[in-house]
C-alpha positions in Angstrom: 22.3 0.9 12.1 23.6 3.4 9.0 21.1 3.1 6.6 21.0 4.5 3.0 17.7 5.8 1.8 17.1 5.9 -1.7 14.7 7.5 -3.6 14.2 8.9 -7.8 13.0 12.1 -6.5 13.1 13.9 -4.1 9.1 14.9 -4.1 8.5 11.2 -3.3 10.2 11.5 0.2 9.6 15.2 0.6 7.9 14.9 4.5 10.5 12.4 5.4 13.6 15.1 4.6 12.3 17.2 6.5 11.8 14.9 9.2 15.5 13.6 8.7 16.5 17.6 8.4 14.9 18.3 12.2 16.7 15.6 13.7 19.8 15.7 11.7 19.2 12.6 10.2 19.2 10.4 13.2 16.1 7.8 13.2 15.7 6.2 16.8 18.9 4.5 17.1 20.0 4.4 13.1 21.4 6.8 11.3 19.9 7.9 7.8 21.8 9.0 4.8 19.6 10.0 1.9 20.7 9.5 -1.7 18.5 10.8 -4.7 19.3 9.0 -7.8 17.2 10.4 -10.5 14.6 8.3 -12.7 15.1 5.0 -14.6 17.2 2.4 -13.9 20.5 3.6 -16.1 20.6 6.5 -13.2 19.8 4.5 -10.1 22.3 1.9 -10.5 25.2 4.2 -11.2 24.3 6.7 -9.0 23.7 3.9 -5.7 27.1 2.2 -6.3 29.0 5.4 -6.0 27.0 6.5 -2.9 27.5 2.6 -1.6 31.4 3.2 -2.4 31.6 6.1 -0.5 29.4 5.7 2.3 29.3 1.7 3.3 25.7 1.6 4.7 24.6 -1.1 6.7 21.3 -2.0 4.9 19.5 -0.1 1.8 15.7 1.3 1.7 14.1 2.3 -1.6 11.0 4.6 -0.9 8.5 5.9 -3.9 5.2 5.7 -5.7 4.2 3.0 -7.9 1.4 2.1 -10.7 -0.9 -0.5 -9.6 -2.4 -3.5 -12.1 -4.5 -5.0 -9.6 -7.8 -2.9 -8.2 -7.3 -4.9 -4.9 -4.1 -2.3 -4.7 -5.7 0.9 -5.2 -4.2 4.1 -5.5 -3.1 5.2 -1.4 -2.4 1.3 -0.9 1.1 0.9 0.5 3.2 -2.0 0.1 6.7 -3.7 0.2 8.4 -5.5 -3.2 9.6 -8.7 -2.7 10.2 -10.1 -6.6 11.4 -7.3 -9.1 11.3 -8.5 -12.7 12.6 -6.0 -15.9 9.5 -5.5 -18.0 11.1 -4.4 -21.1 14.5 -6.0 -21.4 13.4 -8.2 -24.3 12.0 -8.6 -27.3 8.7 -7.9 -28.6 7.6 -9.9 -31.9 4.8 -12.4 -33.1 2.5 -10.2 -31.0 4.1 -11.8 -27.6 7.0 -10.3 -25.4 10.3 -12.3 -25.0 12.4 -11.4 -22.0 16.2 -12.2 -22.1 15.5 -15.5 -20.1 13.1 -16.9 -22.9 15.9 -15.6 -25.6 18.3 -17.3 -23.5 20.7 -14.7 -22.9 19.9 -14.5 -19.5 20.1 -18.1 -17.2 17.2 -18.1 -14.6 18.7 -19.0 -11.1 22.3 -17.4 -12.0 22.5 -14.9 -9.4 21.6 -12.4 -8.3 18.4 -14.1 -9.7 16.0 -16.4 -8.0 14.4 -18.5 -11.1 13.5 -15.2 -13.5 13.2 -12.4 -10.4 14.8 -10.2 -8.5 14.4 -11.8 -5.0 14.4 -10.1 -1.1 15.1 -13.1 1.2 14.8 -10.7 4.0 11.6 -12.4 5.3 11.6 -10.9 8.7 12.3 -7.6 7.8 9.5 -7.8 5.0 6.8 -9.1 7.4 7.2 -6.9 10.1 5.4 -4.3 9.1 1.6 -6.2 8.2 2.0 -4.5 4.7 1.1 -6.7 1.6 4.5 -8.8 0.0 4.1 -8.2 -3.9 6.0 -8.7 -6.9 6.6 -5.8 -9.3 8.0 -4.6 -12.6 10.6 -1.8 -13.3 9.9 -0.3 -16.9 11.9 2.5 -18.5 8.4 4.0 -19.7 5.4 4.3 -18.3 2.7 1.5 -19.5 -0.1 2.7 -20.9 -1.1 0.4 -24.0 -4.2 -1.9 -22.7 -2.6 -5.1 -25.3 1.1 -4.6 -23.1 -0.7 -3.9 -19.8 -2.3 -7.2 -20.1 1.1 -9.0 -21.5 3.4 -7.7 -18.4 0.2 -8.7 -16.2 0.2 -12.4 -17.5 4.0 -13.3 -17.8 4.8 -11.4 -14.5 2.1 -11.4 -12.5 2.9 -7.9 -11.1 0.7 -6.2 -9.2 3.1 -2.8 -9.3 5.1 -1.2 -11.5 8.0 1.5 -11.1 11.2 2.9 -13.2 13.5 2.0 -10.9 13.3 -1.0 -8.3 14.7 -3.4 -10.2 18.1 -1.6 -10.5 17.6 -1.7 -6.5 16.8 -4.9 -6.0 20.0 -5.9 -8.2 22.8 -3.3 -6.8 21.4 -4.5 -3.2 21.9 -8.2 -4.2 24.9 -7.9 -5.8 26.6 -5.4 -2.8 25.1 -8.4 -0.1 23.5 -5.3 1.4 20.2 -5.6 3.3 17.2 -4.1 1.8 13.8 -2.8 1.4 11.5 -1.6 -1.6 8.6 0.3 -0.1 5.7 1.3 -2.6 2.3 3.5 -2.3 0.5 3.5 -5.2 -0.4 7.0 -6.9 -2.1 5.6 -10.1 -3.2 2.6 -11.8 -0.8 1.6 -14.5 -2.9 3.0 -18.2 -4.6 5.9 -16.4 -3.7 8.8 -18.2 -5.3 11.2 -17.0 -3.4 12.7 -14.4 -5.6 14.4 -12.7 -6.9 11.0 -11.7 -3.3 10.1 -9.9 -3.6 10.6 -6.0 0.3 11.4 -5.6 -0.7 13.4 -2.9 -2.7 10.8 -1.0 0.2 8.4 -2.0 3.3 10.7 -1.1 1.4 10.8 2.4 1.1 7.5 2.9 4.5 6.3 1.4 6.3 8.7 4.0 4.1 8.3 7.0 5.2 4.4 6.8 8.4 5.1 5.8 9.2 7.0 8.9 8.2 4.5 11.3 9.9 2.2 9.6 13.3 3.6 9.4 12.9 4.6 13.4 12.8 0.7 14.1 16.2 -1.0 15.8 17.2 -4.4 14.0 15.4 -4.0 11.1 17.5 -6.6 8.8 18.7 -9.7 9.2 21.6 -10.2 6.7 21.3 -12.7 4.4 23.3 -15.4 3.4 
């Protein structure tokens, strides 16, 4: 299978480029072509569709660290996205955040959404693995206030947060590619002190699972 991997950084999926490197990117039976798209969404979507347009993958995996809201996902917990929601495309007034579905410039079901999210139908390539299914929130800056933390917590209930799986989840839907969002967690969303962030711990664990998972045969089942 040609897969595209996709990461913001290239720091997140440091260990695995090296891997890639040593076995010129052949994973087990698929081959592996990396694309770096930069932070934020703005950069990911653009910079996806033209590596899509040139390089037709088969299937699409999104590798990188995440902030956490719930202490049952602690910082080194790894885990795969299944709903993405945008966490600041909106409208914040009366002390209450409006997305563009409650404003009603966005219809809830029109694809590529599934009611108000982002969806993966992939079930069997989601389950495979034993990690936790979660739903998460893409933000184009970090939350730290604790009034917005707990806003996003109640109308989402996200357990992760990122600045760019959203614009994934989308381009993936919209292409009718197979895909993948794989999180560790390096933080939890508010800490700011950063010295507190276990991006090492996290980078580790992110690319030790993301190897073994890009070395398995079959791993998507295209969706309608």
């Amino acid at each position: 299978m040609d897969i595209m991997l996709v990461a913001a950084t290239m720091l997140e999926i440091a260990p695995t480029l090296e891997w890639l490197q040593k076995n010129e990117f052949r994973a087990g039976s698929n081959t592996v072509h990396v694309t770096i798209t930069g932070i934020g969404s703005m950069q990911t979507t653009y910079n996806m569709m033209e590596a899509i347009q040139a390089q037709r993958p088969e299937a699409l995996i999104q590798a990188g660290i995440a902030g956490s809201f719930s202490h049952g996902y602690r910082p080194g917990t790894c885990c795969i996205v299944q709903d993405e929601s945008t966490g600041d495309l909106g409208v914040e007034e009366a002390g209450s955040f409006r997305d563009v579905f409650d404003m009603g410039f966005q219809e809830a079901g029109q694809f590529p959404f599934t009611g108000r999210t982002l969806h993966n139908p992939d079930t069997a390539a989601l389950t495979r693995f034993g990690l936790p299914l979660v739903k998460a929130i893409t933000v184009n800056e970090v939350t730290t206030a604790p009034k917005r933390i707990e806003t996003l917590q109640q109308k989402y209930s996200a357990i992760v947060e990122s600045m760019e799986g959203a614009a994934f989840h989308y381009v993936a839907l919209r292409q009718d590619i197979p895909f993948l969002q794989l999180r560790a967690v390096s933080n939890m969303v508010g800490e700011r002190d950063k010295s507190r962030w276990q991006l090492k711990d996290a980078i580790s664990t992110l690319n030790q699972q993301l190897m073994q998972l890009l070395q398995e045969p079959d791993l998507f089942q295209k969706h309608n």
